[in-house]
C-alpha positions as CSV (number, residue, x, y, z in Angstrom):
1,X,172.4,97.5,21.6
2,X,170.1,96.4,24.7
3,X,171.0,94.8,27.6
4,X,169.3,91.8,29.4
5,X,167.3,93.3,32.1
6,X,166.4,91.7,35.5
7,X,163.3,92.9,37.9
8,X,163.7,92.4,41.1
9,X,160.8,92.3,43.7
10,X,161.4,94.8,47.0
11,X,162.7,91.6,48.7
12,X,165.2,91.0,46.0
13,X,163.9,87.9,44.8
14,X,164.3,87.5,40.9
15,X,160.9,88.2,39.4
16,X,161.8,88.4,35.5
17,X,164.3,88.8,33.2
18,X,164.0,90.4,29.8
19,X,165.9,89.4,27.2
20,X,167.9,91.3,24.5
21,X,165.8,90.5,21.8
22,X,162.8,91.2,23.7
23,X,164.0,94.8,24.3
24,X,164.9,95.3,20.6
25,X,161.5,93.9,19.2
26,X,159.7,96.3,21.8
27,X,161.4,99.4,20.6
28,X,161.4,98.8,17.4
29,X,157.6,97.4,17.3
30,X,157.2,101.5,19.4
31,X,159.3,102.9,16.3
32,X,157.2,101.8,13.6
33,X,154.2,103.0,15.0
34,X,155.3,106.8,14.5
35,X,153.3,107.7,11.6
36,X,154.7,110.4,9.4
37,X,152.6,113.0,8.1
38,X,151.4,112.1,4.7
39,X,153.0,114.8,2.0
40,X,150.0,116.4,1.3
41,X,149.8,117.9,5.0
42,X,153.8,118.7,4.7
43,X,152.6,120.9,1.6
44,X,149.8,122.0,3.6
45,X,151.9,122.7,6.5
46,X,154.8,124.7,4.1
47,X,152.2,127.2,2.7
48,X,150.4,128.1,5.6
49,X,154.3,129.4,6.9
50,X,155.3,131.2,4.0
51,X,151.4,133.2,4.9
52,X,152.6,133.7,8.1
53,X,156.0,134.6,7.6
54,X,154.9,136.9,4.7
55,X,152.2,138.7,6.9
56,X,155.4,139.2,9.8
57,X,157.5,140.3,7.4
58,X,154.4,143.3,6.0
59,X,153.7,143.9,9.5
60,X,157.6,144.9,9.8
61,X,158.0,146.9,7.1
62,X,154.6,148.9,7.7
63,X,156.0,150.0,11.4
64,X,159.2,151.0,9.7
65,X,157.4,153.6,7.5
């Protein structure tokens, strides 16, 4: 929920008020813009962590030996 919000000038004088609705259309206009990664970089993403997580883990063991 958003609240109206007033701005004041450094004298005090009322210089505008926002209105609820104006808040929620702003933030959620901001929240569609986030673009999510399309799946084929999440795929992309997951592989290129099991490497690195498989190299850590063969580094590990080798010390170990």
């Amino acid at each position: 929920m958003f609240y109206e919000v007033r701005i004041k000038s450094p004298k005090g004088e009322l210089k505008k008020i926002v209105s609820t609705q104006e808040l929620s259309k702003a933030y959620w206009d901001s929240f569609n813009k986030i673009q999510l990664p399309n799946p084929e970089s999440l795929m992309l993403l997951r592989e290129h962590k099991k490497q690195i997580n498989a190299a850590d883990y063969h580094a590990g063991r080798d010390k170990h030996l």
